[in-house]
C-alpha positions in Angstrom: 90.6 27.5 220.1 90.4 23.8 219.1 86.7 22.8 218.8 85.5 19.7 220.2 84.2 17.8 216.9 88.5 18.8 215.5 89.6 17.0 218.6 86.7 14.3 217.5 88.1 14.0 214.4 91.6 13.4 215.2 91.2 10.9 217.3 89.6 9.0 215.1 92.3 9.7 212.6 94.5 8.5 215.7 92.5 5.1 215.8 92.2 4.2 212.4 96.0 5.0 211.5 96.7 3.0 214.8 94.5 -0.1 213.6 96.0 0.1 210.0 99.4 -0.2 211.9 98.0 -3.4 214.1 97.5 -4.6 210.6 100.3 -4.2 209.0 102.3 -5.3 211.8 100.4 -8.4 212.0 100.4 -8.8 208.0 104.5 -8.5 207.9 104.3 -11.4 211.0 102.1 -13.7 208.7 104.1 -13.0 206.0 107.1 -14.1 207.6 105.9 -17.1 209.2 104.9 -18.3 206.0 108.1 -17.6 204.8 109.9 -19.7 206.9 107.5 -22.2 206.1 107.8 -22.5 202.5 111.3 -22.2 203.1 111.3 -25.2 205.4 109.6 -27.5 202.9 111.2 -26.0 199.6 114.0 -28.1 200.0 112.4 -31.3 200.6 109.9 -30.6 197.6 113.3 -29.8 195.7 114.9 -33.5 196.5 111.8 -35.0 195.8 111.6 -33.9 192.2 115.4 -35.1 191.7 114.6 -38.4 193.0 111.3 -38.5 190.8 113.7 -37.7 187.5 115.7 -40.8 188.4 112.9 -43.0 188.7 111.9 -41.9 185.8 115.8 -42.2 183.8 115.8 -45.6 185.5 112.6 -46.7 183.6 113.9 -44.7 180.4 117.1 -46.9 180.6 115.9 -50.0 181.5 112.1 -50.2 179.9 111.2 -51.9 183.6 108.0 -49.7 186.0 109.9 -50.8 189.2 108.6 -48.0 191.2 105.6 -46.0 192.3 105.4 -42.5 191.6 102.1 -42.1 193.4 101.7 -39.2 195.8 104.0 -36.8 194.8 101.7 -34.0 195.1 100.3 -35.2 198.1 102.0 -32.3 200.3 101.4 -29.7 198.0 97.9 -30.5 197.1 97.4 -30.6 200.7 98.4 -26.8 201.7 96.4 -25.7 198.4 93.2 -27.2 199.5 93.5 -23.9 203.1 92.0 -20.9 201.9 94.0 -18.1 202.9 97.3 -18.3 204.3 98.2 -21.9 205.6 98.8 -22.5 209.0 101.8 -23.8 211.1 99.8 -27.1 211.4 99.3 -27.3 207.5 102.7 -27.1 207.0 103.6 -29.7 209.0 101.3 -31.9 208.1 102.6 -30.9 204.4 106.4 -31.5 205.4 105.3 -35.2 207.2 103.5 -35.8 203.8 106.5 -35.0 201.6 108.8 -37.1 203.5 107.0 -40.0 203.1 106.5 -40.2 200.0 110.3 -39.4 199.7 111.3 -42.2 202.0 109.2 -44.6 199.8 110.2 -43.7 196.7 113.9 -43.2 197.3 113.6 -46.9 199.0 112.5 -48.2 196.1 114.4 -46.7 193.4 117.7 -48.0 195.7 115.8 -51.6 195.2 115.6 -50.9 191.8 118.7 -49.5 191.3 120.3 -52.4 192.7 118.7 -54.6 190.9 119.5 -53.1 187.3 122.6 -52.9 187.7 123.1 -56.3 188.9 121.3 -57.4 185.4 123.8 -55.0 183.6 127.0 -56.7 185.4 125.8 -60.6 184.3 125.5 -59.8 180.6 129.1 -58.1 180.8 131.9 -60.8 179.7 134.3 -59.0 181.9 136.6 -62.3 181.5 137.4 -61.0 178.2 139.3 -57.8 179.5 142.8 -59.7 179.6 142.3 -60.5 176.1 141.9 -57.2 174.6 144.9 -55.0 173.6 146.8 -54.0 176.7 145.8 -50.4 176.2 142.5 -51.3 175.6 142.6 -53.2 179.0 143.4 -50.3 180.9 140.7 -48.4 180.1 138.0 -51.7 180.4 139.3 -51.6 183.6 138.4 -48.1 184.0 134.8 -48.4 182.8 134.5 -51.4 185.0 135.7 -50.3 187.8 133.5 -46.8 187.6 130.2 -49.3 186.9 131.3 -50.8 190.2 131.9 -47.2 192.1 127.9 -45.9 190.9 126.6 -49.7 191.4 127.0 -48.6 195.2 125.3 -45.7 195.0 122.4 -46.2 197.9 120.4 -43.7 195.8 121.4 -42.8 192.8 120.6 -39.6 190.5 119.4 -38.6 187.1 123.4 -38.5 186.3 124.1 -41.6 188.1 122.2 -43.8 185.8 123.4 -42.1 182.4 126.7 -42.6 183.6 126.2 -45.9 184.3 124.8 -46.6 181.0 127.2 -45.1 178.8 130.0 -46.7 180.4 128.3 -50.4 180.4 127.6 -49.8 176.5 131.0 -48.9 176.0 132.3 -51.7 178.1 130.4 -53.8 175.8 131.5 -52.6 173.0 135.2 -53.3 173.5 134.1 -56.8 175.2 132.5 -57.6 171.8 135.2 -57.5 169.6 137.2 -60.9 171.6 135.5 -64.2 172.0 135.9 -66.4 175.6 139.7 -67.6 176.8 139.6 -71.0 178.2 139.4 -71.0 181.8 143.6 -72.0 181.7 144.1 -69.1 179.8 141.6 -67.0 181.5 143.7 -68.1 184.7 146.9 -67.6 182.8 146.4 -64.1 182.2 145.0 -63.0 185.3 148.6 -63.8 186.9 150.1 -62.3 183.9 148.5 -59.2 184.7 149.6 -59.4 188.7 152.0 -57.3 190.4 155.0 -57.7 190.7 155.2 -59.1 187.4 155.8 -62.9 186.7 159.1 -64.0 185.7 160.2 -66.1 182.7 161.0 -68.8 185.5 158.0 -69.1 186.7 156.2 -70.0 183.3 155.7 -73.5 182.4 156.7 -74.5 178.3 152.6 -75.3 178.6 151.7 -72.1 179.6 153.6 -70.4 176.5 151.9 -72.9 174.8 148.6 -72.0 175.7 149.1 -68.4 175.0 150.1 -68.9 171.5 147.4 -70.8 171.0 144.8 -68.4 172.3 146.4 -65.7 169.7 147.3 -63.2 173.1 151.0 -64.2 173.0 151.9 -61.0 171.1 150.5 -59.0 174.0 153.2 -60.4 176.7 156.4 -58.9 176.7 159.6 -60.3 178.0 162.3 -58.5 179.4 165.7 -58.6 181.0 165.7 -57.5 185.0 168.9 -55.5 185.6 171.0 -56.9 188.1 
């Protein structure tokens, strides 16, 4: 026969297991809220710090402190100041914080951007491309024409502005090694370079002159069209 205080005791056995269970239950649903939530906002902690390491190439490359880098902790800082686990409202408020300060900063590292690169493309002679080697003019071409592709990069990234710098230096490089056509030979060459190509008939006895003067006629060849 079960005695009263053994029926006593089991039910509190009962209650306790069944108000560890409420707990755990309720820990594993706080648990995953807050998963989701950090899971929402790791992402958008994750761009900000790739925008910040452009901002901060940027400044590397060109020496100039274009843009503010205030407030990048602001979200974080924000959920760490809840004891406990944060709630919905703290995250949110978090998210709106880090977007903000993403907005501003990728706003003004495109200004920025924009501006650099501008500077970069007005101390390029790129006039001088038809008077290097034709070879060599193929791949000036190619290095200008890739400055031009990441110059229109709204934002750009860490690899955005190496890129750009390596390929300006390069470009410069090359560009050093000829002086400044005239602006008739400048012109000259330009249709030179034209498709389809120019023919013989089409060239004046001045314009041959010019090139030979300008030490680029060995770089224009003349051939026969088959019939």
């Amino acid at each position: 026969m079960t005695s009263p205080e053994s029926v006593l005791d089991k039910a509190r056995a009962m209650t306790a297991e069944a108000t560890r269970l409420r707990r755990d239950v309720s820990a594993e649903h706080e648990a995953k809220r807050v998963s989701e939530r950090v899971g929402e906002i790791l992402p958008l902690l994750q761009r900000l710090a790739l925008i910040a390491a452009a901002v901060r190439r940027l400044r590397a490359v060109s020496g100039e402190n274009w843009v503010d880098l205030s407030g990048l902790d602001d979200g974080r800082a924000a959920l760490a100041r809840h004891a406990g686990l944060p709630s919905n409202q703290a995250f949110t408020a978090a998210k709106s914080k880090i977007s903000s300060v993403t907005s501003r900063v990728s706003t003004d590292l495109g200004a920025a951007w924009s501006r650099w690169t501008e500077q970069q493309f007005a101390g390029l002679p790129l006039m001088r491309i038809p008077l290097l080697d034709p070879g060599d003019q193929e791949t000036a071409r190619e290095w200008r024409d890739d400055l031009q592709s990441l110059a229109k990069k709204t934002v750009p990234t860490s690899t955005d502005i190496s890129m750009f710098q390596s390929a300006a230096a390069q470009l410069a490089e090359a560009l050093a090694k000829v002086s400044d056509p005239p602006q008739e030979v400048l012109a000259l060459l330009e249709r030179l370079s034209e498709s389809p190509p120019l023919s013989l008939a089409e060239l004046a006895d001045e314009d041959i002159r010019l090139l030979r003067q300008a030490g680029v006629a060995s770089q224009i060849e003349v051939r026969r069209r088959e019939a």
